[in-house]
BAFI-3210 file (N, C-alpha, C; in Angstrom, 3 decimals, decimal comma, padded with zeros to 6 digits):
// residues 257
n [1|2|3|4|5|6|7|8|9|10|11|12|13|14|15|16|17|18|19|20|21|22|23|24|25|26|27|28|29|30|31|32|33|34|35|36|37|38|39|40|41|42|43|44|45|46|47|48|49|50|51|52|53|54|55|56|57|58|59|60|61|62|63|64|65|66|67|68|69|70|71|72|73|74|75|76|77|78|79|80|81|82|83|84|85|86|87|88|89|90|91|92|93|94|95|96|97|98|99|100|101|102|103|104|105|106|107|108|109|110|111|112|113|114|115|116|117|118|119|120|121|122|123|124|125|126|127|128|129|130|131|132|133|134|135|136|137|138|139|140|141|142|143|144|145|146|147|148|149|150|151|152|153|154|155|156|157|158|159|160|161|162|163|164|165|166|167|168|169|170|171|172|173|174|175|176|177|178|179|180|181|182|183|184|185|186|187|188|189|190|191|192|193|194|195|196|197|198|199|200|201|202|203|204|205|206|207|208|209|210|211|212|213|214|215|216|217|218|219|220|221|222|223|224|225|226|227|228|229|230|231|232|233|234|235|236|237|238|239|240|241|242|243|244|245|246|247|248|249|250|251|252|253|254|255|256|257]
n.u [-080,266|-081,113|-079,949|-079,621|-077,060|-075,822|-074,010|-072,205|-070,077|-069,924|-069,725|-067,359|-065,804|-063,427|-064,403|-067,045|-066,599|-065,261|-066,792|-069,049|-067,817|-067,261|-070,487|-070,861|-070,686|-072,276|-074,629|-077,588|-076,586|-077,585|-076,479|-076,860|-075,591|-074,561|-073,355|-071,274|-069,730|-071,509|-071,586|-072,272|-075,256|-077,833|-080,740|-082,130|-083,643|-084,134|-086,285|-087,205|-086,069|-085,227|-083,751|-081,138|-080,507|-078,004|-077,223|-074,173|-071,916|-070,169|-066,478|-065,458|-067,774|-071,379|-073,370|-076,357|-075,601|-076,501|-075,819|-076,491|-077,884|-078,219|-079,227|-077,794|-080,226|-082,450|-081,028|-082,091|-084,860|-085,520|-084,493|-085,604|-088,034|-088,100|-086,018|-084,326|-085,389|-086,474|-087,986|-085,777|-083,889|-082,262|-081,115|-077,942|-075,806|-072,774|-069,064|-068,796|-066,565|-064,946|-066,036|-069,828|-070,604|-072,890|-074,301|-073,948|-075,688|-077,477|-076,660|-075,467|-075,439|-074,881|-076,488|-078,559|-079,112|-079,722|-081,669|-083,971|-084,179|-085,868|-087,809|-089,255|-089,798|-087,586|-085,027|-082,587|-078,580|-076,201|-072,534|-069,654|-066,253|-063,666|-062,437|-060,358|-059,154|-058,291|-056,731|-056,845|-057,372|-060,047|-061,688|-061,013|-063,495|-065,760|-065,709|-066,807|-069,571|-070,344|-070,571|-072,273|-074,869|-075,031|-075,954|-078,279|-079,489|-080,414|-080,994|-083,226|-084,712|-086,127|-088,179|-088,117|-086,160|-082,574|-079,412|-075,785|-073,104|-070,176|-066,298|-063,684|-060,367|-057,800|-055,647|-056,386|-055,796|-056,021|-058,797|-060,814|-063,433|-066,869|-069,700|-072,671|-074,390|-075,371|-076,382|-074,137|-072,715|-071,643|-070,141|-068,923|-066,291|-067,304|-065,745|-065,672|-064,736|-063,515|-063,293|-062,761|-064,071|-063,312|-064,588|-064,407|-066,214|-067,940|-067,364|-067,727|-066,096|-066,739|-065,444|-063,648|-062,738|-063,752|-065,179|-063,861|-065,920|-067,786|-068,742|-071,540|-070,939|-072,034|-071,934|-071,439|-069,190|-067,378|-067,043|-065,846|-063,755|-062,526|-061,434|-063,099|-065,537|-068,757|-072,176|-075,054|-078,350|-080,839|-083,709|-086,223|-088,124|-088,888|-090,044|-090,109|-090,991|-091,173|-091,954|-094,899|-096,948|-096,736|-096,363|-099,604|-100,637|-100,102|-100,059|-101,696|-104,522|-104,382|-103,832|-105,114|-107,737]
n.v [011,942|010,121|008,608|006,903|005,848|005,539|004,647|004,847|003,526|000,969|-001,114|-001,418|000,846|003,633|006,351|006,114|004,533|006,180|008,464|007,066|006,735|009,009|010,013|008,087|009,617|010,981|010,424|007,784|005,320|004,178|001,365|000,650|-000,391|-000,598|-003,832|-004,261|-001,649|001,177|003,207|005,694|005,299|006,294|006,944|004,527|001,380|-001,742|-004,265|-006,830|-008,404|-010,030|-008,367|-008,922|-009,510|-008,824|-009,059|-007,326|-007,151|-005,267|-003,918|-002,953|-001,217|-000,799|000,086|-001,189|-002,483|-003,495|-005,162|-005,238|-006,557|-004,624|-001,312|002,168|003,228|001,608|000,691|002,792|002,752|000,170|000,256|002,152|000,682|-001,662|-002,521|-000,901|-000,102|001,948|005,486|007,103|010,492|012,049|011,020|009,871|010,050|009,040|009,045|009,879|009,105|011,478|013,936|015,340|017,448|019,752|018,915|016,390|015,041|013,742|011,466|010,646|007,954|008,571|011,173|010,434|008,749|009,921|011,386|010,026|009,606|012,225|011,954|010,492|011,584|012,470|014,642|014,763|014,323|014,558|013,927|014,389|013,877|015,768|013,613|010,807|009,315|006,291|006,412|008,736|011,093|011,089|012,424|015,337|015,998|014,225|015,553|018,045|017,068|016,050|018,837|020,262|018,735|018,868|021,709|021,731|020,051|021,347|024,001|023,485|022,005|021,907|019,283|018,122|018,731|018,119|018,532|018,910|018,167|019,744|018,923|020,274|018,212|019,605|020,849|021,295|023,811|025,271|025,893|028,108|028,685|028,158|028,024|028,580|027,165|027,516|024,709|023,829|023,904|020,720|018,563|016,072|014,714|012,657|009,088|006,552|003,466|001,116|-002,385|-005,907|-008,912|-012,606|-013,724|-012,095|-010,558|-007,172|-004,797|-001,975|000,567|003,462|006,235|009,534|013,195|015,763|018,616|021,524|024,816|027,552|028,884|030,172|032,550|031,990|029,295|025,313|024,322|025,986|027,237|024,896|024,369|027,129|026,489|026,178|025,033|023,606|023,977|023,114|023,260|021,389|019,761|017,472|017,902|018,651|020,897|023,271|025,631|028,351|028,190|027,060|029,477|030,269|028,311|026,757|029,430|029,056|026,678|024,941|025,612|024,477|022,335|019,186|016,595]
n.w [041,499|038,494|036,141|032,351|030,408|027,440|024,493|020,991|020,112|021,031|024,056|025,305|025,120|025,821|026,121|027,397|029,297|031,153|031,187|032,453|034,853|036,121|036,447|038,075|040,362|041,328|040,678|040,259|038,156|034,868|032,809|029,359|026,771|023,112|021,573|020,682|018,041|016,844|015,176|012,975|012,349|012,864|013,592|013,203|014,161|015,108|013,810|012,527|013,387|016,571|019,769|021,310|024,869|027,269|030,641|032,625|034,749|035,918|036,800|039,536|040,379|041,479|039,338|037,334|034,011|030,911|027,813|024,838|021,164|019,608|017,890|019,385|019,433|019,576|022,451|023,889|023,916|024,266|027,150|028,126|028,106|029,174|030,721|032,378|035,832|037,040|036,331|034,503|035,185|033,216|030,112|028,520|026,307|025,049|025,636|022,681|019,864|017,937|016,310|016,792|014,590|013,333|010,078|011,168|013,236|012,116|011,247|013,262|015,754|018,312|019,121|018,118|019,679|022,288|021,376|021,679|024,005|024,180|022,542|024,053|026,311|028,206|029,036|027,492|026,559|024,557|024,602|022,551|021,650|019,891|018,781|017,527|017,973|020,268|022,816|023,901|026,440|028,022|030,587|031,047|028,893|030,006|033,020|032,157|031,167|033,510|034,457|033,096|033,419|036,210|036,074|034,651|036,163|038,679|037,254|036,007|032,608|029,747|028,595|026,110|025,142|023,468|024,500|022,969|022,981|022,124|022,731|022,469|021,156|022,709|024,583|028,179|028,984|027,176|026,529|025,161|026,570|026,573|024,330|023,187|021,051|017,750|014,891|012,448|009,050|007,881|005,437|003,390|001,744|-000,688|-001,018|-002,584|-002,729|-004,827|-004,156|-004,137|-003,271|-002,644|-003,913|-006,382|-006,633|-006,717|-004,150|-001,703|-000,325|002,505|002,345|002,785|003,614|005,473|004,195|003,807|004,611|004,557|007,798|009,687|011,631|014,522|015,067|015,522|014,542|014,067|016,814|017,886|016,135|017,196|019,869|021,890|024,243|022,924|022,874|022,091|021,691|020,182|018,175|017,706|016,183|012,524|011,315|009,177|009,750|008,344|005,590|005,661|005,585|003,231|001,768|001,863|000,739|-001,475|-002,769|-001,442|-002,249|-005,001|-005,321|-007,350|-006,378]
ca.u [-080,406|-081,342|-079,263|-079,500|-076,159|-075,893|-073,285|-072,738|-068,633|-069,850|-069,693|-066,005|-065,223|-062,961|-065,364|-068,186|-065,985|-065,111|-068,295|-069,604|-067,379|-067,564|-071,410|-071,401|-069,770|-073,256|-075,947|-077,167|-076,618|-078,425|-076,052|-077,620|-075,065|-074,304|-072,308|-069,964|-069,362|-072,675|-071,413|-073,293|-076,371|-078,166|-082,219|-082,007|-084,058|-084,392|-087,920|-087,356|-084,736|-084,858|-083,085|-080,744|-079,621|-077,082|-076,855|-073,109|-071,436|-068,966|-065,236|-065,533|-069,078|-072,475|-074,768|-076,620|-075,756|-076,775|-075,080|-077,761|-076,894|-079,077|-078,594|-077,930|-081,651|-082,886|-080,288|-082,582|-085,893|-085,665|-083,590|-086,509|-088,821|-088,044|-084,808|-084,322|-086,192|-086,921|-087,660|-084,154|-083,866|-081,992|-080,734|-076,964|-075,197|-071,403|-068,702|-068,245|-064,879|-065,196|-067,029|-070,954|-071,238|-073,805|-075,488|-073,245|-076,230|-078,552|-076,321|-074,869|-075,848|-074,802|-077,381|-080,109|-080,076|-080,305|-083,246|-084,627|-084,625|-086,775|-088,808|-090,010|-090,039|-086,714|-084,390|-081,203|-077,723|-075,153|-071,033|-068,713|-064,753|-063,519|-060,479|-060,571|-058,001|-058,821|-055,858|-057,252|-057,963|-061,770|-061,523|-061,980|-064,652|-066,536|-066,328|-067,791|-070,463|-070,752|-071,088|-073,964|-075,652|-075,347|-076,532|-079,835|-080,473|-080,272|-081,596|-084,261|-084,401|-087,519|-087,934|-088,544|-084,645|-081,319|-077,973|-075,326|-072,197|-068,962|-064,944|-062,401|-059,629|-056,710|-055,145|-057,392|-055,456|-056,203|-059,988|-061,123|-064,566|-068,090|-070,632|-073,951|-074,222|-076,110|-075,778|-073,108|-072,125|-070,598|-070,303|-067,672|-065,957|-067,626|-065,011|-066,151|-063,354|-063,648|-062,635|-063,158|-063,963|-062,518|-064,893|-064,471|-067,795|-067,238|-068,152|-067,505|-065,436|-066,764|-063,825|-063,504|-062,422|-064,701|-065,188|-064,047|-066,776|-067,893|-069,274|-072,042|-069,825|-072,248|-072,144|-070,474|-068,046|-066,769|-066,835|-064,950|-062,603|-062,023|-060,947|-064,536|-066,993|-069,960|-073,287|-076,369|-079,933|-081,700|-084,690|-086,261|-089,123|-088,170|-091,079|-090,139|-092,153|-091,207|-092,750|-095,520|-098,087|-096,468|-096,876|-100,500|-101,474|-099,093|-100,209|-102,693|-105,489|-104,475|-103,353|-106,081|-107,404]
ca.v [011,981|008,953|008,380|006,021|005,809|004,968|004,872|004,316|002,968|-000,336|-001,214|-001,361|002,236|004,228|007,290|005,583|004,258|007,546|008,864|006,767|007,027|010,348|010,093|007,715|010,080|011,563|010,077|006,711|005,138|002,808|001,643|000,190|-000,294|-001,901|-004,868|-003,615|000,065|001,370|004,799|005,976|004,196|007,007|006,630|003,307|000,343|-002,974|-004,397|-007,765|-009,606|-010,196|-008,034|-009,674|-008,584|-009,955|-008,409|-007,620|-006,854|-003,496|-003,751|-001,677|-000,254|-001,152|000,072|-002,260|-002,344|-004,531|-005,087|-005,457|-006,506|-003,694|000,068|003,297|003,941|000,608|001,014|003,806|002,644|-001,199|000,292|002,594|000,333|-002,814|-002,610|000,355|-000,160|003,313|006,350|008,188|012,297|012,338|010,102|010,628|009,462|009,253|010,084|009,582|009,113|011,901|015,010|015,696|018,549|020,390|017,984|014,862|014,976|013,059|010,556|010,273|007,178|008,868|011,838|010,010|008,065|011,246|012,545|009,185|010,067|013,076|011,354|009,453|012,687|012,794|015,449|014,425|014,832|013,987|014,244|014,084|014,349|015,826|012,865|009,478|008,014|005,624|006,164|010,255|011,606|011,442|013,180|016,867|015,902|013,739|016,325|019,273|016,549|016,538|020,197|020,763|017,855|019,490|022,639|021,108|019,717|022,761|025,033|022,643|021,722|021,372|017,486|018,186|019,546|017,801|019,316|018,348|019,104|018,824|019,353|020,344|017,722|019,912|020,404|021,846|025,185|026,069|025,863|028,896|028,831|028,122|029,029|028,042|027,258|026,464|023,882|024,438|023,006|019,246|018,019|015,011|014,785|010,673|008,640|005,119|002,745|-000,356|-003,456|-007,051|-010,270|-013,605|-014,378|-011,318|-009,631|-005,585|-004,279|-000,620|000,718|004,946|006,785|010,701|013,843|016,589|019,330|022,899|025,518|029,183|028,634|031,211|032,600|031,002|027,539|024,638|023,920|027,564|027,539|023,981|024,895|028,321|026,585|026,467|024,293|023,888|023,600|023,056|022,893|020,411|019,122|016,496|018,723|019,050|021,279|024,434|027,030|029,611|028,287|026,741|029,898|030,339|026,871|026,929|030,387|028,972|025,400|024,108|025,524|024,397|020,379|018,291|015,343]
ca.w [040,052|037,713|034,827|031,432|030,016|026,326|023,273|019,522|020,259|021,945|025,625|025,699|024,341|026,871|026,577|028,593|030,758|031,492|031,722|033,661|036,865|036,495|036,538|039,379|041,794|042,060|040,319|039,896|037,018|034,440|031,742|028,222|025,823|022,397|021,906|019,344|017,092|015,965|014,583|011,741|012,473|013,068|014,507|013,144|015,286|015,103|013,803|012,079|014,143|018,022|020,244|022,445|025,875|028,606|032,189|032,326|035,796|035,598|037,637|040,806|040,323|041,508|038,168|036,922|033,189|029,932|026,455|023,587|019,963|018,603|017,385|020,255|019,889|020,415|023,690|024,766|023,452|025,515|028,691|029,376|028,269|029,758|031,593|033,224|037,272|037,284|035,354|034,634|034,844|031,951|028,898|028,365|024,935|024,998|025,113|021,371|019,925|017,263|017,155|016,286|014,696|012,006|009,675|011,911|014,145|011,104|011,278|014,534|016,712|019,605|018,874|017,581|021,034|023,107|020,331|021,510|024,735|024,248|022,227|024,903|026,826|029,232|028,360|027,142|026,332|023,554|024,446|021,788|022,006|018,512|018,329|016,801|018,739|021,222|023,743|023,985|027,145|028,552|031,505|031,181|028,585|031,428|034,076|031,525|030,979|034,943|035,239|032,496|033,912|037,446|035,800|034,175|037,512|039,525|036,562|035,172|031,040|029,052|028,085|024,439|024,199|023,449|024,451|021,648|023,621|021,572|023,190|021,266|021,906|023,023|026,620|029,150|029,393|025,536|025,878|025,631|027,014|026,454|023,844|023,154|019,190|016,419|013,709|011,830|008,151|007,710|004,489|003,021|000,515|-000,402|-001,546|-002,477|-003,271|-004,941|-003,733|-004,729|-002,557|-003,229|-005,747|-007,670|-006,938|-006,092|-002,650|-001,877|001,115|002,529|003,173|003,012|004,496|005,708|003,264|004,483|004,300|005,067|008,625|010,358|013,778|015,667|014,513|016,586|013,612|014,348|018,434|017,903|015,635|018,090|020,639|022,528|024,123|022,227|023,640|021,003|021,739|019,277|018,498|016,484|014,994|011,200|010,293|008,578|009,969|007,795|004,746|006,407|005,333|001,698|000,749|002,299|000,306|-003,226|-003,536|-000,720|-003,162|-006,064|-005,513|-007,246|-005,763]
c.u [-080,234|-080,606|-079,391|-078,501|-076,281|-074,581|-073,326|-071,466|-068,999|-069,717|-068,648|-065,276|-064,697|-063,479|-066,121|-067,867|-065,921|-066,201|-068,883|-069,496|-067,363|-069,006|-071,983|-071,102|-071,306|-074,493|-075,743|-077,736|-077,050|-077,859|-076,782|-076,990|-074,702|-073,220|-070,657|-070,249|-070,721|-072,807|-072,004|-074,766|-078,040|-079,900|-082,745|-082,636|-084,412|-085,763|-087,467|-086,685|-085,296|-083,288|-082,613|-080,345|-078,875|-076,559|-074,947|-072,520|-070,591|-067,856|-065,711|-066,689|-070,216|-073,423|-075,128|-076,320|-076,251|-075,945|-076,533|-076,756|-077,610|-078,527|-078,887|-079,449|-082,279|-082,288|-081,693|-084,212|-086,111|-085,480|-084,552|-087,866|-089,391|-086,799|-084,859|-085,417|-087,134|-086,933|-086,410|-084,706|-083,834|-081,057|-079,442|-076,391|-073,444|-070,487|-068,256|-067,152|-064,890|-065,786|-068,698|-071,056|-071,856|-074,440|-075,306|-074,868|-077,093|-077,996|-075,786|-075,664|-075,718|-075,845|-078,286|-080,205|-080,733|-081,367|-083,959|-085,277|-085,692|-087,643|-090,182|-090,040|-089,033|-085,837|-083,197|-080,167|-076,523|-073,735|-070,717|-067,395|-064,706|-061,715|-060,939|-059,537|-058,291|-057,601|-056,450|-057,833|-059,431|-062,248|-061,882|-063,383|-065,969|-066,726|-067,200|-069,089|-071,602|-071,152|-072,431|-074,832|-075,930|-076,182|-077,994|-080,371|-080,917|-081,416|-083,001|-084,017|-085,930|-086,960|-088,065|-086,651|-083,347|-080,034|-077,102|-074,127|-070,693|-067,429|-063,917|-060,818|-058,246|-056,627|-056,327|-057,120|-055,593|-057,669|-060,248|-062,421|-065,996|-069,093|-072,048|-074,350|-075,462|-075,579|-075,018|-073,172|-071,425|-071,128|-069,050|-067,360|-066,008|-066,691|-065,523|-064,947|-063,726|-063,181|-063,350|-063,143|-063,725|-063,175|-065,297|-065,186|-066,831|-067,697|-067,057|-067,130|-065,633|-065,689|-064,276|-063,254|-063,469|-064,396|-065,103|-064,892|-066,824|-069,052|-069,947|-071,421|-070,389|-072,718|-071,278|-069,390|-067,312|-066,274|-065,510|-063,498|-061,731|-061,388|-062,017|-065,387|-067,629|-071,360|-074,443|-077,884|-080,249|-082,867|-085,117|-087,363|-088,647|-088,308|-090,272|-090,901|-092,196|-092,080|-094,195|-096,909|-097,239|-096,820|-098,766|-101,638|-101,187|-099,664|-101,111|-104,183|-105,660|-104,363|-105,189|-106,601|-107,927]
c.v [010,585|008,770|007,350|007,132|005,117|005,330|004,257|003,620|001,721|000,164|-001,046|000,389|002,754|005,248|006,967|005,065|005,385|008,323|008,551|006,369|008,027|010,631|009,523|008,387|010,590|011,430|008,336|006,334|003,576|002,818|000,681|000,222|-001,288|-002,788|-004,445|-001,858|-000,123|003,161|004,621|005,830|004,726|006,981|005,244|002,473|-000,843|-003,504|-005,846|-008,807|-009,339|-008,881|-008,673|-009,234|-009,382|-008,616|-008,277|-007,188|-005,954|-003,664|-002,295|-000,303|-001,329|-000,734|-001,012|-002,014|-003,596|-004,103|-005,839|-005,467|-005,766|-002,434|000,988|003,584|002,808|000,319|001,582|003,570|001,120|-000,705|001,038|002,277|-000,690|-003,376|-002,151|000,084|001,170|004,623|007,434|009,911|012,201|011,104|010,689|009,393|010,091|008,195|009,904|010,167|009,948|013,161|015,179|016,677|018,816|019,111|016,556|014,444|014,079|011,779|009,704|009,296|007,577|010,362|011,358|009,336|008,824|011,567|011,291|008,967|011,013|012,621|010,407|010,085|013,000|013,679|014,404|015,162|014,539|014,548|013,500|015,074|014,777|015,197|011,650|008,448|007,606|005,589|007,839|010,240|012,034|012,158|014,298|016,883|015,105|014,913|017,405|018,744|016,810|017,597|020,804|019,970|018,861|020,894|022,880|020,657|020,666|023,554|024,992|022,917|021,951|019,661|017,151|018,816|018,693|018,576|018,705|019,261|018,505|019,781|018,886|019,730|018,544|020,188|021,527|023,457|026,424|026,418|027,031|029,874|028,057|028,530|027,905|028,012|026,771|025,556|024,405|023,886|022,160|018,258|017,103|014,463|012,781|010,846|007,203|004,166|001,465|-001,221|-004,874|-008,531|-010,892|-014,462|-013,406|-010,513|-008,191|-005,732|-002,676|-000,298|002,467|005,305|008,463|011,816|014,759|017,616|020,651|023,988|026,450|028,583|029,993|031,154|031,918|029,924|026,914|024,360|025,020|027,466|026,152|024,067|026,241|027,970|026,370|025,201|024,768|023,198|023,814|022,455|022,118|019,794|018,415|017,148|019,644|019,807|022,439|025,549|027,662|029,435|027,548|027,951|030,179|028,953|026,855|028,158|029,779|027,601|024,550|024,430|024,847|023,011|020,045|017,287|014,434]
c.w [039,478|036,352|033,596|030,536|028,852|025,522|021,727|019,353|020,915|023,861|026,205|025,277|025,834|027,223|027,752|029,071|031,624|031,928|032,659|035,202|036,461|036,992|037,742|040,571|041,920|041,901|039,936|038,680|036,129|033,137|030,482|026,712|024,315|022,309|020,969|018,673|016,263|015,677|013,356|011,679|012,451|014,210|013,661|014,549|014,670|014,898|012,960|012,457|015,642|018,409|021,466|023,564|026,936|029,785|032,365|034,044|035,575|036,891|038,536|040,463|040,590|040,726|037,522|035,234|032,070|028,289|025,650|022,274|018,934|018,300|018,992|020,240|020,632|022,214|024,634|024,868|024,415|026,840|029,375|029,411|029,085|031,031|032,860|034,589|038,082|036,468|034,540|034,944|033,713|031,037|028,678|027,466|024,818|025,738|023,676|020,700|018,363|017,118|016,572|016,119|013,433|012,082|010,352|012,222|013,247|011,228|012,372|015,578|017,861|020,024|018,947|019,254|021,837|022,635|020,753|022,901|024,890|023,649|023,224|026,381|028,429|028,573|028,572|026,577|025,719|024,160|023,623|021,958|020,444|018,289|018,242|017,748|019,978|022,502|024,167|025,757|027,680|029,307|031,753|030,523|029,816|032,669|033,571|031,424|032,520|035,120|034,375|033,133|035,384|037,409|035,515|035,171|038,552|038,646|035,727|033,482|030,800|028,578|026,948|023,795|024,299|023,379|023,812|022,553|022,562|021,917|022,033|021,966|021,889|024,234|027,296|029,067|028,249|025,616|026,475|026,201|026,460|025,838|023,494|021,254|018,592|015,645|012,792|010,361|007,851|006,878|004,063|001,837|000,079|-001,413|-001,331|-002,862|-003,583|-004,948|-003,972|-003,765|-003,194|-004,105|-007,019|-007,590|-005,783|-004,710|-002,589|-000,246|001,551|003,348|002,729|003,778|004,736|004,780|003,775|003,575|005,114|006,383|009,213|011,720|014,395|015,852|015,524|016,029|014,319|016,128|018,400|017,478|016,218|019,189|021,776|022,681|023,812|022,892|022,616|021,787|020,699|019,631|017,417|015,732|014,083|010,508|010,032|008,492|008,902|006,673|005,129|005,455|003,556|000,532|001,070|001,372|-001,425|-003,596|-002,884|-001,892|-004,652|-006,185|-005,562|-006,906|-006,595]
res [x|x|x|x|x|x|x|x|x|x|x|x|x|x|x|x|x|x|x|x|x|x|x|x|x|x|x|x|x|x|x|x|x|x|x|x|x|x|x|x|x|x|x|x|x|x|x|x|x|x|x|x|x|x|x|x|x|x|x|x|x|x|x|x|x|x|x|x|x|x|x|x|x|x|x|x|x|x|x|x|x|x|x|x|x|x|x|x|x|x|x|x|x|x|x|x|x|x|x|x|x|x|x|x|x|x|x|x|x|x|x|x|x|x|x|x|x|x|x|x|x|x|x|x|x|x|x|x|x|x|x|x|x|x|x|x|x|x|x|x|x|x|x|x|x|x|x|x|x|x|x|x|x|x|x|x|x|x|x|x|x|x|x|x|x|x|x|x|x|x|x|x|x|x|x|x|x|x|x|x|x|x|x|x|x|x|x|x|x|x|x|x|x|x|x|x|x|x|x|x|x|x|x|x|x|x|x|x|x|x|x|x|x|x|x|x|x|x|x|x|x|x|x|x|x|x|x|x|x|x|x|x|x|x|x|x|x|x|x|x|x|x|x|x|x|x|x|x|x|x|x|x|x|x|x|x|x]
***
C-alpha cells in the first residue's frame, strides 16, 4: 500500500508524527506537509506566489517527505503532481488537533486536502482527534486510522468518496464503538474583538465557542459527543438533487435572456 500523508497543523504537529509511524508499519509512505499551522484554510491554493518546497529527512524513518510553504491542498495537489514517485492508494489528512465535524468540513484544511485527493481521483481519508491540546494522546486515534485503512484495502472504496473519521478524545475503555454518520450541525458563536496596533489602526482577532444545537441521532456531532467513533462518507458534489426538477419546471422557462 502507497500512502500520501498530509496536514493542516504543520510538519511538526504530534498528530502526524503519530500517524505516520503508525502508517509505516505497513505501508509506504509519502509525506507532503506544510511548513507551519494552516487550520482554517480550507480548499484554499496558491496561484499568485511561488510554491516553495525543501526535501526534509524524518528521525528513524526512511519516507521520503517535503515541507511546502503553501495551503493542505496545495500539499496534495504538488505531492501528486510533482513529488510524489508513484501513484499513492490513498490520500490521508491528519491527525488534526481538534475535531471535524458538520459544517467544520467547509472549512477544515485537513478535509479539504483529503476532498483534494478525490478530486484527483484517489480515495481518501480525513482523522481528527476532538482535543486542542498538543501534549494529547495520538495513539489509539492512529491505530483506528490503521484499521479503516486496512479495511478499505481489503474491502475496496470508491475513489470519488472521503472518509471524515473523528475520535472522541477520552480513554480507550470509554469509547463506545463505531458508527457510520452523517453531517451533523456546527455553528459559532463569532466573536470579533478589537484590538489596536502600534499605530492605532484596528485589526480584529476570531475567537468563539461552538453553538449548542438540536442534532439529527445520526449526525457525527451526536456519535462524538456519545462517546463513539465517527465515520462519514463525503463528497465534494454540492448539487442539490432534490430541487434540481422543481427549479427546472418553476423558473428554467421563465428566465429571460
Amino acid at each position: 500500500m502507497r500512502i500520501l500523508l498530509t496536514n493542516d497543523d504543520g510538519i511538526n504537529s504530534p498528530g502526524l508524527v503519530a500517524l505516520r509511524q503508525v502508517l509505516e508499519e505497513f505501508a509506504t509512505v509519502y509525506m507532503v506537509a506544510p511548513d507551519r499551522e494552516r487550520s482554517g484554510t480550507g480548499h484554499s491554493i496558491t496561484v499568485f506566489e511561488p510554491i516553495r518546497v525543501r526535501k526534509v529527512d524524518l528521525p528513524d524513518s526512511s519516507s521520503l517527505a517535503w515541507v511546502i510553504d503553501g495551503t493542505p491542498v496545495d500539499c496534495v495537489k504538488l505531492g501528486l503532481s510533482a513529488l510524489v514517485p508513484e501513484r499513492p492508494d490513498f490520500v490521508v489528512a491528519g491527525i488534526n488537533c481538534g475535531a471535524n465535524l458538520g459544517t467544520d468540513v467547509l472549512y477544515s484544511g485537513t478535509v479539504s486536502a483529503a476532498v483534494e485527493g478525490v478530486v484527483m481521483g484517489i480515495p481518501s481519508v480525513a482523522v481528527s482527534l476532538n482535543s486542542f491540546r498538543v501534549d494529547q494522546d495520538f495513539s489509539f486515534t492512529a491505530r483506528f486510522a490503521r484499521a479503516v485503512l486496512r479495511t478499505l484495502w481489503r474491502e475496496g472504496v470508491a475513489p470519488d468518496i472521503v472518509l471524515n473519521i473523528n475520535v472522541p478524545a477520552i480513554p480507550r475503555q470509554e469509547i463506545k464503538g463505531v458508527k457510520i454518520t452523517k453531517l451533523g450541525n456546527r455553528n459559532y458563536d463569532n466573536i470579533f474583538e478589537e484590538r489596536k496596533d502600534p499605530r492605532g489602526n484596528s485589526y480584529y482577532w476570531l475567537g468563539g465557542d461552538v453553538v449548542l444545537e438540536e442534532q439529527d441521532p445520526d449526525s457525527d456531532v451526536n456519535a462524538v459527543n456519545d462517546g463513539y467513533l465517527s465515520i462519514t462518507p463525503i463528497h465534494f458534489d454540492l448539487t442539490d438533487y432534490r430541487l434540481i426538477e422543481l427549479f427546472r419546471e418553476r423558473y428554467e422557462p421563465y428566465i429571460e435572456l
